[in-house]
TORKOL-4160 file (C-alpha; in steps of 0.2 Angstrom, whole numbers, padded with zeros to 4 digits, m for minus):
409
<pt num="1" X="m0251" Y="0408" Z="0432"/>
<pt num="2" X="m0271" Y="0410" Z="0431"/>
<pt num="3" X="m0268" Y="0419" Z="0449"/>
<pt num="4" X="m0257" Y="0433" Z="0441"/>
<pt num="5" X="m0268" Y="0435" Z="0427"/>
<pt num="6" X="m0283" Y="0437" Z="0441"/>
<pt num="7" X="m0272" Y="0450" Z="0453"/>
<pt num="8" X="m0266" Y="0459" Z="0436"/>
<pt num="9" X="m0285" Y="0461" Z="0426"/>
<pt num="10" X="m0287" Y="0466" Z="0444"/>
<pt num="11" X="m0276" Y="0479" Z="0444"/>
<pt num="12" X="m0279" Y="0488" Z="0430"/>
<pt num="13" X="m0297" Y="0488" Z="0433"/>
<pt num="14" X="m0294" Y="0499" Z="0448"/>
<pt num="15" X="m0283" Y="0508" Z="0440"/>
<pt num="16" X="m0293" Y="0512" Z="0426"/>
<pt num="17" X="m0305" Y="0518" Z="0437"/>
<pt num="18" X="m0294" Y="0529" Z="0449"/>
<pt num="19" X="m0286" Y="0539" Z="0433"/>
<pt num="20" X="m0302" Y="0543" Z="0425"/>
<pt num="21" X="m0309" Y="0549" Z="0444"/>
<pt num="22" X="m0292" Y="0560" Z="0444"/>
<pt num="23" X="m0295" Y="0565" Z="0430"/>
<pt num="24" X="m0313" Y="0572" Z="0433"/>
<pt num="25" X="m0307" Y="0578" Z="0450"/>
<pt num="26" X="m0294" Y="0590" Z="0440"/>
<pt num="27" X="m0306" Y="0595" Z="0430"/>
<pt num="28" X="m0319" Y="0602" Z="0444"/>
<pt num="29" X="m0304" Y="0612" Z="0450"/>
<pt num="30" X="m0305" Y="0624" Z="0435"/>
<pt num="31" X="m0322" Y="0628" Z="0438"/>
<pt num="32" X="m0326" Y="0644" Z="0443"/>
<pt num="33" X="m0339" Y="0653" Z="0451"/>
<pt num="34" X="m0334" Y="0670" Z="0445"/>
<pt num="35" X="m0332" Y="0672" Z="0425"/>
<pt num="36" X="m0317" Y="0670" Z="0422"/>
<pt num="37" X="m0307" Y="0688" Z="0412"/>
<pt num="38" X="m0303" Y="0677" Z="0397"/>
<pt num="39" X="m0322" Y="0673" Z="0393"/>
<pt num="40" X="m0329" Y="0690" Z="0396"/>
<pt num="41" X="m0331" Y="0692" Z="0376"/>
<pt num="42" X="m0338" Y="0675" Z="0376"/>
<pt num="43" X="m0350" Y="0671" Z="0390"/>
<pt num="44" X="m0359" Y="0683" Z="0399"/>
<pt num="45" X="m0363" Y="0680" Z="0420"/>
<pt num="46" X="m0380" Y="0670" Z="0418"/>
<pt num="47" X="m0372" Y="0660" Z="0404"/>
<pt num="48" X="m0359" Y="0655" Z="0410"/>
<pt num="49" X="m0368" Y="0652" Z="0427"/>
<pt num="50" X="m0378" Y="0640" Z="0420"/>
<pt num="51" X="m0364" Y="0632" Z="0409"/>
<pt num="52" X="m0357" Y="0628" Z="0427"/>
<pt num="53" X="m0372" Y="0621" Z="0432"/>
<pt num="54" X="m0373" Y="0610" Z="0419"/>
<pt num="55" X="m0357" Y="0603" Z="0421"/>
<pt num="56" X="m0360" Y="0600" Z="0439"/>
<pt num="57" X="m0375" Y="0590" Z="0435"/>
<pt num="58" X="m0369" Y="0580" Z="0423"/>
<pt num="59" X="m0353" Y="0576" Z="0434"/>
<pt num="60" X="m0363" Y="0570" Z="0448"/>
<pt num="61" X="m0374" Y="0556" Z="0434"/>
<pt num="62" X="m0357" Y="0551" Z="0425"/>
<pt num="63" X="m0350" Y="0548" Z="0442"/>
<pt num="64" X="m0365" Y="0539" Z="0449"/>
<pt num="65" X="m0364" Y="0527" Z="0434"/>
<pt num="66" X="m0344" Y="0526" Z="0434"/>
<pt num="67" X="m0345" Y="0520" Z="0453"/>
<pt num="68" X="m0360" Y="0508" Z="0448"/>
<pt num="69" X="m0351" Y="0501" Z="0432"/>
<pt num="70" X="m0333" Y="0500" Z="0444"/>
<pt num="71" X="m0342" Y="0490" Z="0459"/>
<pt num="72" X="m0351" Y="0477" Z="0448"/>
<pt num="73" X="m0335" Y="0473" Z="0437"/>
<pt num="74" X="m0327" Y="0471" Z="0455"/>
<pt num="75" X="m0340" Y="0459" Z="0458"/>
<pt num="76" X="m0339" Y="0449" Z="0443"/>
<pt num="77" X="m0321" Y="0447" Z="0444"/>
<pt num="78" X="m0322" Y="0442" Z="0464"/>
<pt num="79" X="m0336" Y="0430" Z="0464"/>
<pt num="80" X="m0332" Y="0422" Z="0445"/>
<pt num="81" X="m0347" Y="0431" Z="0438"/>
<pt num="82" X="m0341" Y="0430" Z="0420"/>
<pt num="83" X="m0338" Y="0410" Z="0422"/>
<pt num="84" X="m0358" Y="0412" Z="0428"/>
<pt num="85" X="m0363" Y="0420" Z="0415"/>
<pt num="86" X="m0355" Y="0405" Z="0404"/>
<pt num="87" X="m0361" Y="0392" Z="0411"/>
<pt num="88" X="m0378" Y="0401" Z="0408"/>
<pt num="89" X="m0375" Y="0402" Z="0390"/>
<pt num="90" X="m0368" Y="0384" Z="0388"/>
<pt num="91" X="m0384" Y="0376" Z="0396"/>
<pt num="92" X="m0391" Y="0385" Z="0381"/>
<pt num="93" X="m0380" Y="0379" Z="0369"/>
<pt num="94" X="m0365" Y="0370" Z="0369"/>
<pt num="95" X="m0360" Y="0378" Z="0351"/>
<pt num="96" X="m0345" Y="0387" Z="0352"/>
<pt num="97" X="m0349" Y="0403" Z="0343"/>
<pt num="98" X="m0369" Y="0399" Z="0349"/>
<pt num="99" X="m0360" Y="0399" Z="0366"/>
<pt num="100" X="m0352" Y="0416" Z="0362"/>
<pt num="101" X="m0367" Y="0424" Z="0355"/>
<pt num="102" X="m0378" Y="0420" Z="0370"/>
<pt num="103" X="m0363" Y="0425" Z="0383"/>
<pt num="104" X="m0361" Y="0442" Z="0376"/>
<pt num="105" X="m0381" Y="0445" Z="0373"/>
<pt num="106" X="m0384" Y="0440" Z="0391"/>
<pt num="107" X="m0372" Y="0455" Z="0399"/>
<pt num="108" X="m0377" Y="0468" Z="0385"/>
<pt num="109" X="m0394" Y="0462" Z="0390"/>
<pt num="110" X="m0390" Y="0467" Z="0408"/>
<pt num="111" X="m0379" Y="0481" Z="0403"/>
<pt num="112" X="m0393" Y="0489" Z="0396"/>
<pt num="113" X="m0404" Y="0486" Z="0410"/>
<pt num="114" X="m0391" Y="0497" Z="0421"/>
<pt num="115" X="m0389" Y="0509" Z="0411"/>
<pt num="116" X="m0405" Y="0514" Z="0404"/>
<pt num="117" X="m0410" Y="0523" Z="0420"/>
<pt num="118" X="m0393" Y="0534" Z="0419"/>
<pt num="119" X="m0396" Y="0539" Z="0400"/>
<pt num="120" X="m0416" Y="0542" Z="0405"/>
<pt num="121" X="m0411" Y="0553" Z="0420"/>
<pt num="122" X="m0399" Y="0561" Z="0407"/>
<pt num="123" X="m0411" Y="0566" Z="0393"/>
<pt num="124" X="m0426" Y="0571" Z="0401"/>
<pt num="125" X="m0418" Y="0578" Z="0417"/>
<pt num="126" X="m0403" Y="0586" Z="0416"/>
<pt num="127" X="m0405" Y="0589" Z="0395"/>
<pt num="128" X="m0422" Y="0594" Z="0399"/>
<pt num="129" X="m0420" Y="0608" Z="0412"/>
<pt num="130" X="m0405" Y="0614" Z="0404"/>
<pt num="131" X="m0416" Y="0616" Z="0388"/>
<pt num="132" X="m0407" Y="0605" Z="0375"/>
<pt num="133" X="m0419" Y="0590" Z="0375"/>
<pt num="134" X="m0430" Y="0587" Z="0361"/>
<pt num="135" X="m0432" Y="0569" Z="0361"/>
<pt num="136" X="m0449" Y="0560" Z="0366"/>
<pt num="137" X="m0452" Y="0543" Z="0376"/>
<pt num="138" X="m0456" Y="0535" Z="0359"/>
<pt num="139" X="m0440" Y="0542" Z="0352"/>
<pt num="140" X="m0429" Y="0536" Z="0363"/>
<pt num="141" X="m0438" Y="0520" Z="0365"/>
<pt num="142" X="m0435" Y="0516" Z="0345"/>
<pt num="143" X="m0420" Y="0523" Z="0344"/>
<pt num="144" X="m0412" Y="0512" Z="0359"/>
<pt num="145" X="m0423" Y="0496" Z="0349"/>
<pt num="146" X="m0415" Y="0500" Z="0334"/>
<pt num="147" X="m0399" Y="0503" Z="0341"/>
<pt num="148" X="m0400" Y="0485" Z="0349"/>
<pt num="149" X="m0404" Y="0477" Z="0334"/>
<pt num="150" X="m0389" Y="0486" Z="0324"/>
<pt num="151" X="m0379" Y="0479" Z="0336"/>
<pt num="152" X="m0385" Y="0462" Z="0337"/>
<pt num="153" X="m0385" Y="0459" Z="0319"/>
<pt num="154" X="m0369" Y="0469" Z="0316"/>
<pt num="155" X="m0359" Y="0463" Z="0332"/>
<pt num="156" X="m0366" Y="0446" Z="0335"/>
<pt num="157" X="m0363" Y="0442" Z="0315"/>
<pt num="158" X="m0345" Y="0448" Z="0316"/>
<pt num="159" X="m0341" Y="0440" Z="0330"/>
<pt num="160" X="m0348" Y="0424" Z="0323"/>
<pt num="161" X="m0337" Y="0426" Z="0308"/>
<pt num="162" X="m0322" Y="0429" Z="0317"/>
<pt num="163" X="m0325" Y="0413" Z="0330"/>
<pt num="164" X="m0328" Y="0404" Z="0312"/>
<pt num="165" X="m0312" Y="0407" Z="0304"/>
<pt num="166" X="m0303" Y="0406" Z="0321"/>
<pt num="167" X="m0311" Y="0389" Z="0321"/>
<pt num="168" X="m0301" Y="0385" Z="0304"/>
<pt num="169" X="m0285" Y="0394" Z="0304"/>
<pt num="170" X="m0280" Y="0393" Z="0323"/>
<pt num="171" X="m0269" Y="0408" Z="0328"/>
<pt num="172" X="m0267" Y="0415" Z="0311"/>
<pt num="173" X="m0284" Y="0420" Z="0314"/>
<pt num="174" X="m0282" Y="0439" Z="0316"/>
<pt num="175" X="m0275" Y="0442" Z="0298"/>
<pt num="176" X="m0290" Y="0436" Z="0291"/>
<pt num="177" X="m0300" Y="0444" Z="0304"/>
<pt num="178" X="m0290" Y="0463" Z="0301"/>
<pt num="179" X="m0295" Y="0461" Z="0283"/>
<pt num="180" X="m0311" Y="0458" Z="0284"/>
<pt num="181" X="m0314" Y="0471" Z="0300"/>
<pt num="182" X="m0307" Y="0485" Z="0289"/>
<pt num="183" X="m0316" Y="0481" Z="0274"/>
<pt num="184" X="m0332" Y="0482" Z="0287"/>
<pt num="185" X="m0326" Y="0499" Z="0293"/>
<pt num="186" X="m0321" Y="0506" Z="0274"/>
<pt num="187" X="m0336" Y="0501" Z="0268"/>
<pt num="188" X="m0348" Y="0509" Z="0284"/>
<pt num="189" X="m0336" Y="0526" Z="0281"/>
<pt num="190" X="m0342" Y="0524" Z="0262"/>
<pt num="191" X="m0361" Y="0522" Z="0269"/>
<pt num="192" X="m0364" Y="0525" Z="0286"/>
<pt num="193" X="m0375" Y="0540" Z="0281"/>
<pt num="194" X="m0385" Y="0532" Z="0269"/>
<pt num="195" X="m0388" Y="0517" Z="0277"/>
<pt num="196" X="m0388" Y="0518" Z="0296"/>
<pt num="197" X="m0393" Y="0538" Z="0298"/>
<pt num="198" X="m0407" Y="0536" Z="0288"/>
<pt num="199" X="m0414" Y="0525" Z="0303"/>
<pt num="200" X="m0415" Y="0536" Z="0314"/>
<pt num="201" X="m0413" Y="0553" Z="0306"/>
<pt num="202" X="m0420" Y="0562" Z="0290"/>
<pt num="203" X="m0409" Y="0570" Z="0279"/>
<pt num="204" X="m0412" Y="0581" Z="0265"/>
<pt num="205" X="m0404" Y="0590" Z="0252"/>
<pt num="206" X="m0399" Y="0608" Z="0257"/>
<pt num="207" X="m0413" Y="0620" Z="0248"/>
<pt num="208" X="m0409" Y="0631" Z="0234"/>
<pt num="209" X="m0406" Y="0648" Z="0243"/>
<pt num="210" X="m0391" Y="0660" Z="0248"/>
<pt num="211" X="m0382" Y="0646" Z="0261"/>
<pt num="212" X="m0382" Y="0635" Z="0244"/>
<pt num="213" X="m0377" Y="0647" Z="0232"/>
<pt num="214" X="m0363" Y="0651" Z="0245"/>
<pt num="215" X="m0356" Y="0632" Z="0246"/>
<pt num="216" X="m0356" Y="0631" Z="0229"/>
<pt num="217" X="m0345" Y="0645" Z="0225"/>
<pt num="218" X="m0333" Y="0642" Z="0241"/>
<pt num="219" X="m0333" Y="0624" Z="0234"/>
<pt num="220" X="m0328" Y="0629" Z="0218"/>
<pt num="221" X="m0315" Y="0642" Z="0223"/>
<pt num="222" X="m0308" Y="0630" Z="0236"/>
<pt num="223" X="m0307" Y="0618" Z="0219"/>
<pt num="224" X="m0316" Y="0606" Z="0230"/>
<pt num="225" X="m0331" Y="0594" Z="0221"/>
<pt num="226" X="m0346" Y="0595" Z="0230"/>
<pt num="227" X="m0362" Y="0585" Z="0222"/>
<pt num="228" X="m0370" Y="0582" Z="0243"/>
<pt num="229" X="m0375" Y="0593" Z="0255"/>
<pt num="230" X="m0386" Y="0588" Z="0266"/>
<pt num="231" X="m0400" Y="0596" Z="0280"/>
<pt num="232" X="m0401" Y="0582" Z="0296"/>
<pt num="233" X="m0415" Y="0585" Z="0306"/>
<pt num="234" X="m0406" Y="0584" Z="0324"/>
<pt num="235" X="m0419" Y="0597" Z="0334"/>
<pt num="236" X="m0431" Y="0579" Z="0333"/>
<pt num="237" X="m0419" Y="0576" Z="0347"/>
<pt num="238" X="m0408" Y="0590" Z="0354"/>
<pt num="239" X="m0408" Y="0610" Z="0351"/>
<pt num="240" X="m0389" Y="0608" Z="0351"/>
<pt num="241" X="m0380" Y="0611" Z="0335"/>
<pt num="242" X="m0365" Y="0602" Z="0324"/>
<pt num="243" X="m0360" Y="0596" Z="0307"/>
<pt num="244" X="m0348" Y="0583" Z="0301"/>
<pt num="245" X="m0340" Y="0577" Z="0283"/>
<pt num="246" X="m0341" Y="0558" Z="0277"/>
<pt num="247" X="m0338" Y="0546" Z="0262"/>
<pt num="248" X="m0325" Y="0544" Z="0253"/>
<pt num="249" X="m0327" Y="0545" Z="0234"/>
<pt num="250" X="m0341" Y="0550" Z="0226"/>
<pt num="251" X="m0350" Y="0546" Z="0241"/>
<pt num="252" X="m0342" Y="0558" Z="0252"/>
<pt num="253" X="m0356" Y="0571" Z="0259"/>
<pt num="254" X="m0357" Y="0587" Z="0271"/>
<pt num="255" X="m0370" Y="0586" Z="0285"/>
<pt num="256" X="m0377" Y="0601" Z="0291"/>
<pt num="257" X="m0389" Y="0599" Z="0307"/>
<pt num="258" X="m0404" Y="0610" Z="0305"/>
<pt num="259" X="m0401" Y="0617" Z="0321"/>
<pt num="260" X="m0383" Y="0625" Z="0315"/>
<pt num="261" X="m0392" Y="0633" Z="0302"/>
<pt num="262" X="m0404" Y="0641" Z="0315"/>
<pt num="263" X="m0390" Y="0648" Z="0325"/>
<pt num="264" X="m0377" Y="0653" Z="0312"/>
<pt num="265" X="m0376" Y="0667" Z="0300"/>
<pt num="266" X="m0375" Y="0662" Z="0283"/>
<pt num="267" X="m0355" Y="0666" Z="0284"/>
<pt num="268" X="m0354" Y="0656" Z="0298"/>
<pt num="269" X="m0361" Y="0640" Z="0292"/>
<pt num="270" X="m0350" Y="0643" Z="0277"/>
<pt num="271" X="m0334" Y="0644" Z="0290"/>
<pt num="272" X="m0338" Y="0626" Z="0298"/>
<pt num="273" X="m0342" Y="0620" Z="0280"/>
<pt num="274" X="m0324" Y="0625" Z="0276"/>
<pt num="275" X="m0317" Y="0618" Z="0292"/>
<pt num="276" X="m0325" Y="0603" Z="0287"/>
<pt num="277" X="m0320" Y="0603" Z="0268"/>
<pt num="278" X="m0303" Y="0606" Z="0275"/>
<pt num="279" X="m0304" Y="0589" Z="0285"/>
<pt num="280" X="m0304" Y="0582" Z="0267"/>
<pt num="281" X="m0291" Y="0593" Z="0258"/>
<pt num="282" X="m0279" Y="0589" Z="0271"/>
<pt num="283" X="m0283" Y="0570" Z="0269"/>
<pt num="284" X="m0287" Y="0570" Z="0288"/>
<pt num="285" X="m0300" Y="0556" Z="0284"/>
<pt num="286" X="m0289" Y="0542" Z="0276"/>
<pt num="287" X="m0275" Y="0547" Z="0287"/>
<pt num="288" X="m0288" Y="0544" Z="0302"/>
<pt num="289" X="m0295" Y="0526" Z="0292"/>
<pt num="290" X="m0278" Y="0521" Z="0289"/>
<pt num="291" X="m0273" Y="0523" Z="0307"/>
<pt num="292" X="m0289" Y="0516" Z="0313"/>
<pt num="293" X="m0286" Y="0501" Z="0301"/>
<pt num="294" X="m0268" Y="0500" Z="0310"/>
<pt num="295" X="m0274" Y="0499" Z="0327"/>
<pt num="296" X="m0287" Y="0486" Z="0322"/>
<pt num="297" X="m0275" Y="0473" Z="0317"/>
<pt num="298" X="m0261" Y="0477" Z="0331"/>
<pt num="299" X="m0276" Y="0473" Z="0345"/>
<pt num="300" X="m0281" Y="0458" Z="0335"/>
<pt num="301" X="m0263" Y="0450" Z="0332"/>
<pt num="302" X="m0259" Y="0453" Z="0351"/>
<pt num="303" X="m0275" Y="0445" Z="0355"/>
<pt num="304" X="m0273" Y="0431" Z="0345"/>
<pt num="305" X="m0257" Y="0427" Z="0356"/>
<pt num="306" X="m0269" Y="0425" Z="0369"/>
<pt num="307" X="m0285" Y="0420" Z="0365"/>
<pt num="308" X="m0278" Y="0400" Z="0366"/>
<pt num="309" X="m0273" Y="0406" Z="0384"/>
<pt num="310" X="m0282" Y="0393" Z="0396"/>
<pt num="311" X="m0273" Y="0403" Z="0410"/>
<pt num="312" X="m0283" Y="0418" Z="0404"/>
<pt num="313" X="m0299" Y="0410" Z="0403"/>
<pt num="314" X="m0295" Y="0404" Z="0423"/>
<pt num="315" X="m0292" Y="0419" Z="0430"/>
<pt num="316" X="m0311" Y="0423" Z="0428"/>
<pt num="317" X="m0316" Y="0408" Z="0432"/>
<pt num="318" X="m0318" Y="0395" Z="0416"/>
<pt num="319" X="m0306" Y="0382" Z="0418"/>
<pt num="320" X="m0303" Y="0379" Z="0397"/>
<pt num="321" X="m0298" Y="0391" Z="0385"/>
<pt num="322" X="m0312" Y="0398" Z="0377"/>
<pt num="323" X="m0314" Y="0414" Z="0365"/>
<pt num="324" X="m0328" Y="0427" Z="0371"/>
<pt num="325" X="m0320" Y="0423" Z="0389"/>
<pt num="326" X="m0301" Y="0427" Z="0383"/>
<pt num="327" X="m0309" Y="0440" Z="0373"/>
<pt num="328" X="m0315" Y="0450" Z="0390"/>
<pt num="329" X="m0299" Y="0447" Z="0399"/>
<pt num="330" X="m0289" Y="0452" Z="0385"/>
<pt num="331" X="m0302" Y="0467" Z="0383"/>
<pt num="332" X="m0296" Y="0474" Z="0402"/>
<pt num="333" X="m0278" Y="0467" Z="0400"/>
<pt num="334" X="m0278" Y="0479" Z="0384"/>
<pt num="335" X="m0285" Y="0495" Z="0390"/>
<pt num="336" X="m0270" Y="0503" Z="0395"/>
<pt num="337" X="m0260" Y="0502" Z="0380"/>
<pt num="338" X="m0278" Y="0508" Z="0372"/>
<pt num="339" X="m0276" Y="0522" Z="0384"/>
<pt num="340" X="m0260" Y="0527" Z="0376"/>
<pt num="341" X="m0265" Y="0526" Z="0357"/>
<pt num="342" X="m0280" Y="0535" Z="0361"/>
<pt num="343" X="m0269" Y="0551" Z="0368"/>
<pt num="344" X="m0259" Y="0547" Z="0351"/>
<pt num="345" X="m0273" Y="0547" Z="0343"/>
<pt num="346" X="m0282" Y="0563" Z="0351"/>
<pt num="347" X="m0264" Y="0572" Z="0347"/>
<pt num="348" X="m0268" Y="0568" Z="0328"/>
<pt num="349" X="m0284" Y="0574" Z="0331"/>
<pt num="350" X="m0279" Y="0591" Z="0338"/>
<pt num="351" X="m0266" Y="0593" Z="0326"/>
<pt num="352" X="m0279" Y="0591" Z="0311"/>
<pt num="353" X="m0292" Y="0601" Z="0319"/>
<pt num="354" X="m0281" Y="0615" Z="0317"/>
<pt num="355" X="m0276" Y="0612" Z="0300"/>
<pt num="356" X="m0294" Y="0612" Z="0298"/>
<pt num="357" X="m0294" Y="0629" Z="0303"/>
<pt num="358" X="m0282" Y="0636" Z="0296"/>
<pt num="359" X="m0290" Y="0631" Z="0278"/>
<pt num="360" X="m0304" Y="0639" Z="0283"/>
<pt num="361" X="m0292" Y="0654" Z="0287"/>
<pt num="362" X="m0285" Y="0656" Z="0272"/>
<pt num="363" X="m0300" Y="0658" Z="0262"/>
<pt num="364" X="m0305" Y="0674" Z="0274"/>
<pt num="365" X="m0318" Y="0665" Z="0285"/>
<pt num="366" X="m0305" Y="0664" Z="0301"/>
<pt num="367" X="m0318" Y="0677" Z="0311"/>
<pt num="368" X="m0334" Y="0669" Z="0303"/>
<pt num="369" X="m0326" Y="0652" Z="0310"/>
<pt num="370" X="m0319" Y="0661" Z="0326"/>
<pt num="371" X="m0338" Y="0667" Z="0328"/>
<pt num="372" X="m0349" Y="0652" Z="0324"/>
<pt num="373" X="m0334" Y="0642" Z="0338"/>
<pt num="374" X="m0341" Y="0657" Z="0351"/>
<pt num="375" X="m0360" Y="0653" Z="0347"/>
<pt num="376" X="m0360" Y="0635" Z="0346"/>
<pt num="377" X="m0349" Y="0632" Z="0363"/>
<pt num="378" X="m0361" Y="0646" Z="0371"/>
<pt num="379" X="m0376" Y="0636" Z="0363"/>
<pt num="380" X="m0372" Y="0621" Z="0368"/>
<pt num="381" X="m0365" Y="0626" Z="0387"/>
<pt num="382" X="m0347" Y="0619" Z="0383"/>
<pt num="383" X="m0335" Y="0618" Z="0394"/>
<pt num="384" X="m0322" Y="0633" Z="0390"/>
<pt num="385" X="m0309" Y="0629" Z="0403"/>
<pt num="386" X="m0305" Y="0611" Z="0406"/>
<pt num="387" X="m0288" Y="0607" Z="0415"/>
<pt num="388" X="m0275" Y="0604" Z="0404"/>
<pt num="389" X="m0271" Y="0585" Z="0409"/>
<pt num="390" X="m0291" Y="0581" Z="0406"/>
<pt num="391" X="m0287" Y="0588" Z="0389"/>
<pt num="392" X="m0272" Y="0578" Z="0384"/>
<pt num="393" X="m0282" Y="0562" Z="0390"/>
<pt num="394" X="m0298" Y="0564" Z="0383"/>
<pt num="395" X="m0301" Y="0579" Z="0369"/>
<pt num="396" X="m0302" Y="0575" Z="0353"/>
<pt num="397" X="m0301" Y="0595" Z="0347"/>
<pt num="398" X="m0291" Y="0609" Z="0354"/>
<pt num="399" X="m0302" Y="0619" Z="0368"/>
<pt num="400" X="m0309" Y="0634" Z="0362"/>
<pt num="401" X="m0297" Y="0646" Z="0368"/>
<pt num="402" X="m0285" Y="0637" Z="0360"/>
<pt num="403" X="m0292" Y="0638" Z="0342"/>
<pt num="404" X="m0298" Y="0654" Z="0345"/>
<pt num="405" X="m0279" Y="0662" Z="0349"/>
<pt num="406" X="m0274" Y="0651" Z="0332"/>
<pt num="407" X="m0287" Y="0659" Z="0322"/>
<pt num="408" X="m0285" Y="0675" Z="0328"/>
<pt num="409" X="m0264" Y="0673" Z="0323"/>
């Protein structure tokens, strides 16, 4: 049985890997030397040049790595890497959960080593000459330290917990597992920004001025309480621009990055603040928690008919069942029906994005919003005319084009 566990992880390795190079391929084929007639109003020539050239250059890294990442989880599958790995780990510490801990610490620890090249190459190459990167070496060094450390303490100590109630309850592990996941996750949505931002961005309240006296009035005529607007300072690290809503409660708050309110008229920031209040109105964020909350417990109950799987365990390599092995085996095994929630989930996504919209729309900000979309996709050299297939897969919003023709209906 181990042998078709093998031959099937096998499988969908390879063709995991084939899809997303399909994908990308398809991708490439909209690209166009010559602007295309339905960007003329949008990008001019030497925009839209260098918006190709952009693209191209980040295509060539993220393929680099997608081949580098593809050949070595090849070769740990081949030549029983992950059982190596273990038996590194259990000459540590023969703990169980210590076990674990050590197992996974070991290949983040060379993960990292891999990738630190690709994302060093990225920022102060490619974002550099395209004119976006704003980070220094001490930046990012304290940034991947802290990010690291987050992730330690934050997915070493739930993955502890887990292998601890796992260790009580047998199987019936993953109810108590969902519950405390989502409480983790409703409780970071609550917080995120005022605990883990805060370590690597400042973020202040917006200054009394017109953009505030503006907010406030939309806020009330939209009958939408707003006590937190806040100013991130993102140009410490990139000139590109955004903005995002979180909380929930009285702890929900707008973002604004410092560098949207550089490039956008004072209607226009107030346009993606609607957008984003619209996210809210239209319950997009419990709907997205809830659904997040629902996939959480359907991957853990269908892991926990396998983590106890010593066929699983053997197909890379460990002859007994034990969990961080069955937990990266179940990981490939699961990616495809990931695959298909994720494009469930990106439908959602687009749906609500234009609902967003459209709440901005009906408060007469549809061309302030159809505005600010030009700038920032112009700003931040977005790709305007991605095949339609890579879209389905991968976009989380409607393409530009495609929000713009809503808006302008």
């Amino acid at each position: 049985m181990e042998q078709i566990f093998f031959y099937v992880i096998l499988s969908v390795v390879v063709f995991s890997f084939a899809l997303e190079q399909f994908l990308d391929y398809l991708n490439t084929t909209c690209w166009k030397h010559k602007l295309p007639a339905q960007l003329i109003n949008i990008y001019n020539p030497h925009e839209y040049k260098k918006s190709q050239l952009y693209k191209k250059a980040n295509r060539k890294t993220g393929l680099l790595s997608s081949i580098l990442s593809f050949v070595i989880i090849l070769l740990m599958l081949v030549f029983e890497g992950f059982a190596y790995v273990d038996s590194m780990a259990v000459s540590i510490s023969e703990h169980s959960i210590l076990t674990a801990l050590l197992f996974f610490a070991i290949i983040g620890f060379a993960s990292e080593i891999l990738n630190v090249p690709f994302e060093l190459y990225d920022t102060f190459v490619i974002e550099e000459r395209f004119g976006f990167n704003k980070t220094t070496p001490r930046i990012f060094i304290f940034d991947k330290l802290k990010g690291l450390l987050i992730t330690a303490l934050l997915g070493g100590g739930i993955l502890a917990l887990v292998m601890w109630i796992w260790g009580l309850t047998g199987d019936m592990f993953w109810i108590f597992a969902w519950l405390i996941i989502s409480a983790i996750s409703i409780f970071f949505s609550m917080f995120y920004s005022t605990l883990i931002v805060p370590l690597f961005n400042k973020q202040t309240p917006l200054s009394d001025g017109e953009l505030k006296q503006s907010i406030e009035h939309f806020a009330q005529k939209a009958g939408f309480k707003l006590d937190n607007v806040y100013v991130i300072d993102g140009s410490k690290r990139s000139s590109k621009a955004n903005a995002y809503f979180t909380g929930l409660g009285s702890k929900k708050r707008i973002v604004l990055y410092d560098t949207l309110i550089n490039d956008l008229s004072t209607n226009e920031v107030l346009a993606v603040l609607a957008h984003e209040i619209g996210h809210y109105k239209k319950q997009h964020i419990i709907t997205g928690l809830i659904a997040g909350v629902l996939q959480t417990g359907l991957m853990l109950y269908v892991f926990s008919l396998f983590v106890s799987n010593a066929d699983l365990s053997s197909a890379l390599g460990v002859s007994e069942a034990k969990f961080h092995i069955g937990l990266i085996a179940f990981g490939i095994l699961y990616s495809p029906f990931s695959l298909i929630l994720g494009i469930g989930m990106n439908i959602l996504s687009r749906k609500n994005e234009y609902e967003a919209d459209k709440f901005a729309a009906q408060y007469e900000l549809a061309t302030d919003l159809a505005s600010a979309l030009k700038k920032l996709s112009v700003k931040n050299l977005s790709n305007l005319t991605p095949h339609k297939w890579y879209v389905f897969f991968h976009y989380s919003h409607p393409t530009l084009l495609q929000r713009l023709e809503k808006l302008n209906n």
